[in-house]
Structure formats: C-alpha cells, structure tokens
C-alpha positions in Angstrom: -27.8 -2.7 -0.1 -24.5 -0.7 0.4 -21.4 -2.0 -1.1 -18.4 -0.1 -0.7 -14.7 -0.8 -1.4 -11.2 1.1 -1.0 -8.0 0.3 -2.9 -4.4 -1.4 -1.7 -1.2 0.0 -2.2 2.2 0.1 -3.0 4.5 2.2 -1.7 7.9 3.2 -3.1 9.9 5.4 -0.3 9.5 6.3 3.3 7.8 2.9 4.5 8.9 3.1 8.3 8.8 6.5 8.5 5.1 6.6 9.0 5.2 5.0 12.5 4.0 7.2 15.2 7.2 5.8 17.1 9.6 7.7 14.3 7.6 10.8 12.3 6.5 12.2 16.5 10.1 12.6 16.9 11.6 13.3 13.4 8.1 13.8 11.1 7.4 10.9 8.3 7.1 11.0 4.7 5.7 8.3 2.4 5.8 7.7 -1.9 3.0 5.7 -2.9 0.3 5.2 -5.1 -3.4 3.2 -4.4 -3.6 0.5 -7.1 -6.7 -1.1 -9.2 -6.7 -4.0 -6.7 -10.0 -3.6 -3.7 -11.2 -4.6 -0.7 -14.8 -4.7 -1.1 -18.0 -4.7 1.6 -22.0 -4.8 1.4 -23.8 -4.2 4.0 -27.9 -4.6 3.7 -30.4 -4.6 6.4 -30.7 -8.1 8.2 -34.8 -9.2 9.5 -33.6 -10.7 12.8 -37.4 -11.5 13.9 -37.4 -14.2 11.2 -34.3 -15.9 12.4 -32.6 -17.1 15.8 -29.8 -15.2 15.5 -29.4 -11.2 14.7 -26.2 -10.6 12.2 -24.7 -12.1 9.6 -21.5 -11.4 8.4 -19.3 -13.3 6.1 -15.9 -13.2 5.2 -13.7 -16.6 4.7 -16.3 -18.4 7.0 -19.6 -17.3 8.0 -20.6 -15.8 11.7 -24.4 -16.2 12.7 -23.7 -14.2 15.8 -27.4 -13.1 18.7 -25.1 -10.2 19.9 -21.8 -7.8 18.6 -19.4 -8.8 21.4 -20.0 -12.6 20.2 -18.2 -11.9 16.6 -15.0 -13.7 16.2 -13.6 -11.5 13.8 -11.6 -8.6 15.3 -12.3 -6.1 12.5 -16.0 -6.5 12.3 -16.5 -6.9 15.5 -14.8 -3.4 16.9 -16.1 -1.7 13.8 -19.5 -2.8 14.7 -19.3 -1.5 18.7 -17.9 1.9 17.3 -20.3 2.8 15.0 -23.0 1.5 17.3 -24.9 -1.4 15.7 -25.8 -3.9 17.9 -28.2 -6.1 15.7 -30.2 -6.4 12.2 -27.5 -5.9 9.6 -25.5 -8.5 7.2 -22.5 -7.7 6.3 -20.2 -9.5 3.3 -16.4 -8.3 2.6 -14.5 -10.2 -0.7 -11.5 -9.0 -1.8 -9.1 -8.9 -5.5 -6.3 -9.7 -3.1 -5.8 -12.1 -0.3 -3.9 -10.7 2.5 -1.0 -10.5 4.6 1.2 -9.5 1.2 2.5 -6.4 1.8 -0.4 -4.2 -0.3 -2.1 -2.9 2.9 -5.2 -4.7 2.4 -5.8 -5.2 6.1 -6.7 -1.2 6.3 -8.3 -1.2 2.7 -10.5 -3.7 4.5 -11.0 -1.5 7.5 -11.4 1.6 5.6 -13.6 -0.3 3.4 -15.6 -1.5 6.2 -16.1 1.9 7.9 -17.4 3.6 4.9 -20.0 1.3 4.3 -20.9 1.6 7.9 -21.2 5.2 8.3 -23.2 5.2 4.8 -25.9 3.1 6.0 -26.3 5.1 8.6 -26.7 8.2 6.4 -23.3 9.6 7.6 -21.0 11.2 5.7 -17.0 11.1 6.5 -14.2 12.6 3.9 -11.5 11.1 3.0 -9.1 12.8 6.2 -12.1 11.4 8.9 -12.1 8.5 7.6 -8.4 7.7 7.7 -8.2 8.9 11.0 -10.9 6.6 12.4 -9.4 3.4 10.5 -6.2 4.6 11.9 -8.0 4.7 15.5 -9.4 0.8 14.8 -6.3 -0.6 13.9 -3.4 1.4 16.3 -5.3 1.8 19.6 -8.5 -0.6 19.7 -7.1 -3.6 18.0 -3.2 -2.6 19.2 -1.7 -3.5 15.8 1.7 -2.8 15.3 0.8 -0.5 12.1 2.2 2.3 10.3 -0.2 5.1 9.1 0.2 5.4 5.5 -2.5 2.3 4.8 -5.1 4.1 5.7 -4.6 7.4 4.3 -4.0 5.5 0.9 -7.3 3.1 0.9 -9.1 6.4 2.2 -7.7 9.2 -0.6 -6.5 7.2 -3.2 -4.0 8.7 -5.9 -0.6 8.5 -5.9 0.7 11.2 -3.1 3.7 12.7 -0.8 1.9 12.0 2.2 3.8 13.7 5.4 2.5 12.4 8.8 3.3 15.1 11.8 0.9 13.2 14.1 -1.6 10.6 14.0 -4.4 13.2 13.2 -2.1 15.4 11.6 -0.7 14.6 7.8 -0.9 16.3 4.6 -1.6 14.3 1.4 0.2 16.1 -1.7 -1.0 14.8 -4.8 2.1 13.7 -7.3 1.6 15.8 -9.8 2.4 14.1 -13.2 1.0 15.0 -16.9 -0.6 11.4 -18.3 1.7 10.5 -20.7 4.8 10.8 -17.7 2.5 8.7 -15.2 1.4 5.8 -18.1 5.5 5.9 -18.3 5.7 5.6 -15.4 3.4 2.8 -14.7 4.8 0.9 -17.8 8.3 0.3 -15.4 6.6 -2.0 -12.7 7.3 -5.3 -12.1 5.5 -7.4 -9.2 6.3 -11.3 -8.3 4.7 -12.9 -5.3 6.9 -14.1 -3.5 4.9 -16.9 -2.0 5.4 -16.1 1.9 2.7 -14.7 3.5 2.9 -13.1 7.0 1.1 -10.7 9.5 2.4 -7.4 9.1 2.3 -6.5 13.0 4.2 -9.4 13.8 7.4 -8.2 11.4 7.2 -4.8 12.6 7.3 -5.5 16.3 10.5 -6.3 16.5 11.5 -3.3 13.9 9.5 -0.6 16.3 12.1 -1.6 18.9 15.1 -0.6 17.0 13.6 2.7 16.1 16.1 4.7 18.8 18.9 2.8 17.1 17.6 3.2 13.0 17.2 6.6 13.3 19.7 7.6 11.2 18.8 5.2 8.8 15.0 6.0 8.9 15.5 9.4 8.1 17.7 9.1 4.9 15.1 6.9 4.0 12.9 9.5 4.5 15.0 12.1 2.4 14.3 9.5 -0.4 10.6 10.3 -0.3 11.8 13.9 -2.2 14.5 12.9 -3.7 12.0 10.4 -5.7 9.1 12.6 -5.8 11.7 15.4 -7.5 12.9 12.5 -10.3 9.2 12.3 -11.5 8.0 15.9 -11.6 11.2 17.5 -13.2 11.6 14.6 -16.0 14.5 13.1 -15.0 15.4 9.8 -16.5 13.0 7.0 -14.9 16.1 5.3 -14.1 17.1 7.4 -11.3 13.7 6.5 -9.9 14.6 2.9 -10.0 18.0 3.2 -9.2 17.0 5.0 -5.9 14.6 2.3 -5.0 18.0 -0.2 -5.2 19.1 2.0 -2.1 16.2 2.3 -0.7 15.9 -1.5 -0.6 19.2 -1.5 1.0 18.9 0.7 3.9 15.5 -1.6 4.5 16.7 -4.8 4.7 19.4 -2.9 7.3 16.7 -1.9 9.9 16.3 -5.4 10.9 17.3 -9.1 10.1 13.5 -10.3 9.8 13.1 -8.1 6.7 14.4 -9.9 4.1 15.8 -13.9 4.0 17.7 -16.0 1.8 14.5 -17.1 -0.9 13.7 -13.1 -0.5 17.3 -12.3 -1.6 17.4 -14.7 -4.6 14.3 -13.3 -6.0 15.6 -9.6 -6.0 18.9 -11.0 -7.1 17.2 -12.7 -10.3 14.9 -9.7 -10.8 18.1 -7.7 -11.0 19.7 -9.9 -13.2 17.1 -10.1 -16.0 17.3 -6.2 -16.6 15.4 -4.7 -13.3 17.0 -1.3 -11.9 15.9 -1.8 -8.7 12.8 -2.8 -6.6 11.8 -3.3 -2.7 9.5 -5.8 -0.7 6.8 -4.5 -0.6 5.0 -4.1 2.9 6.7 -4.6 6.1 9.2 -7.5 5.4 9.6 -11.0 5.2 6.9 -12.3 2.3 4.6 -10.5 0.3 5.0 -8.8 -3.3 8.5 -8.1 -4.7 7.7 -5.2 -6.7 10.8 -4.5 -9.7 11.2 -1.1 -11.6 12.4 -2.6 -15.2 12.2 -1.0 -18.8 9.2 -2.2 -20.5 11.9 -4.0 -23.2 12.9 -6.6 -20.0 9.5 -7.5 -18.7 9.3 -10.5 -20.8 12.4 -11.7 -19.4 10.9 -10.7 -16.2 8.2 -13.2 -16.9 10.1 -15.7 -17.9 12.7 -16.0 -15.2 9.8 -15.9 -13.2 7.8 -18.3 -14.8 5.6 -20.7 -11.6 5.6 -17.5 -9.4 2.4 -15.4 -9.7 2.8 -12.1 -11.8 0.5 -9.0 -10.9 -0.1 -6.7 -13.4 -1.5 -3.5 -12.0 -3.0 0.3 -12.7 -1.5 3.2 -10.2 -3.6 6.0 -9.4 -6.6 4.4 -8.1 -9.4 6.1 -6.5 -9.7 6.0 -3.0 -12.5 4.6 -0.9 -15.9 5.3 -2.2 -19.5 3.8 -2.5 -20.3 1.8 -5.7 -24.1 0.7 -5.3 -26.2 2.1 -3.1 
C-alpha cells in the first residue's frame, strides 16, 4: 500500500492573477502558504480474478467499477486513463477538510491523487512535474474554470512568491522568514467558516469574463503580492501586512458582484469590529473560509463574537505533496 497526501492553502495576495486569461497578458503573482490541513490517497494492488468487478475506489461513496471509463468520479476517472491503469488497483482518498471552501482542496486532491499514482508505478515526478500535470487534469481535461496557484502549492508546499509567466512556466520563491518572524506571523490568523459552500469554477466563470475590463484592478492586486512579501522580510510592523489585506479585500469584492454577499459582508464587518486589521475570502468568492489578520490579544474576542460558526486553527508552512507509507 501507497498512501500519499498534499496540503491546502491559503493565499493572501494575487488570487486572480494566476489565471492563464490574466498573467499570459500581464504575468501573475501569488502570496500564500500550504497549511497543516491534507488531502490524503492509498492506493494498493486490487486481485480482480477474485471478484466480478476490477477497481475499487472510494471516496464519499464507493465505485465497484469492470472498466476505467465506467467511474463516476471525474477526478479518478481521468487520472486513471492518464496514467494508464485500466484494472486491478483500489484506490481510497479522505481528507482534514471537506471541499468547495476556498482552501484549494480540489487540486490537493488531484495532486494527491497523481502522486500516489505515479509511485505505484515506480515513477518519480518533482514537485514542478507534478504541478504541471495536476494543472493539465484540472484546466484542459476536466475544463475547470481554475487558477494555477492550487497546484503549485499542494505540489511544493511552503509559503512562496509564486510568479506564473505560462502554464508551464512559473517560479516558486520561497518567503524567506527567520522562525521566530514566521511563528509571529502565524500567531495573527484568524479563520471562520462561513457556512456557504460552493464550486469554485462556477464563481470564477463569470469573473474570467470580466478579465478585459478588471485589468487594472488585477494588476494592482498584483503589485500587492511585493508590497506584502516586502512587509515580512524587511520587519515591518505586521500591521501593514494586515492592513494591506483590507485593500486587497476591497479591490476583490470589486472584480465581480458574485464575490462577496450580504451574510459575507457582515462577517468581515464583525471580524473587523472585534479588533481584526483586515482579512479576505478566502478562495474564489461567495462561501468558504473568512480568514482575519488580528493581534493575538483580540482572538478571544474573535472567538467569541463568533461563537456557533466553526473556528480553524492552523500551522503555515506545510510540506508539499509527498508519500507517507509505502
């Protein structure tokens, strides 16, 4: 047995900018870190002569399927065909997070899924490769309206500047910040669920139409990316940091009236209230995590103007996608 698993993430500038529809015309940039939150899969080998049916794979239900093409679920399925197995493996994915909430754990899932994949077939992928193929999965055999930054977080991990030129072509800069300055750091977030759930590609297709018209807008928003990159490494106060996420949050919910709503807007307005600097949506828009960057002194008020709605405490950093038993 293989189990693998990659982390989610959350970014903190640039989201938008790492659509092939913008950085191709303008180049993207994106702040964010992989959290201690996973998508996991095993993968073992399956004996097919014993049964009437040749896979198993298992996710929220279970698929007992004689051939690939007959597997319901997208993800698995296409995986499957690209990596060229076509019968006697089982497969099992279970996850920290559920998804559609803004954390990327569609492509940690994907990333996830690949790596155990490739292992089992005694392949070996770094961390660019791999990124690139989840990339491949999700943009042009599934057709998912999806950014690029996901990937390249489940697959490398670490909290980065990543700059996207083309699909193929990014750089990941590792953030580089002495312990002490990133447990500081970490000590500042703040993240509610907000209760809404939603599919990610679904948000963003309406966004991707307005790109021609948010151009402006998408690249101060990409400025943002080194502006808050140069607040952590030089030791500015951490308040810029989250003072700059208060704009950045702005210029967001300006792209496009699906972003944010009225329930969304109360919940920033309450985090902002009980001490918070600033703070964003997390994800694409319209549900998912509200993440808040708050002294450490307010996060009890935090908690307790937030009391019923589920708290998530988290670690930055995280290692990206990697095999844990084999």
């Amino acid at each position: 047995m293989i189990i693998s698993r990659a982390p989610v993430r959350i970014s903190f500038f640039g989201g938008g900018t790492d659509y092939p529809e913008y950085f191709l015309k303008e180049g993207g940039a994106v702040l964010a870190t992989a959290i201690d939150k996973f998508s996991y899969v095993t993968v073992s080998p399956f004996l097919s002569h014993l049964f009437d049916y040749s896979m198993r794979i298992s996710y929220r239900k279970v698929e007992l399927v004689k051939e690939v093409c007959h597997i319901e679920h997208n993800v698995f399925r296409e995986c499957l065909k690209l990596c060229k197995f076509e019968r006697d493996i089982e497969l099992h994915n279970f996850a920290d997070l559920p998804a559609f909430t803004g954390l990327g754990s569609s492509s940690a899932f994907t990333v996830s899924l690949l790596q155990a994949l490739h292992t089992f077939k005694g392949q070996f992928l770094r961390p660019h490769e791999l990124a690139i193929e989840a990339i491949n999965v999700e943009r042009h055999i599934l057709k998912d309206n999806v950014g690029c930054q996901d990937q390249v977080l489940a697959a490398f991990g670490g909290f980065n500047l990543v700059e996207f030129r083309t699909e193929k072509d990014f750089v990941v800069n590792r953030v580089p910040l002495p312990p002490q300055r990133l447990a500081d750091f970490q000590s500042h977030l703040f993240l509610v669920f907000t209760g809404i759930t939603r599919k990610a590609s679904d948000v963003v297709a309406h966004q991707l139409k307005r790109v021609d018209q948010n151009l402006s807008a998408l690249s101060a928003m990409r400025q943002m990316v080194y502006t808050g990159h140069d607040i952590l490494v030089s030791g500015r106060p951490l308040r810029e940091f989250g003072e700059l996420l208060h704009c950045a949050w702005e210029a967001k919910r300006g792209l496009d009236g699906g972003i944010s709503n009225a329930e969304i807007d109360e919940i920033y307005a309450t985090g902002r209230k009980a001490g918070a600097w600033g703070g964003k949506l997390l994800g694409a828009g319209g549900g998912g995590f509200m993440l808040f960057f708050a002294p450490p002194e307010t996060h009890a008020k935090l908690r307790h103007v937030f009391t019923g709605r589920q708290i998530l405490d988290v670690k930055i950093n995280a290692p990206g996608s990697q095999i844990i038993f084999s």
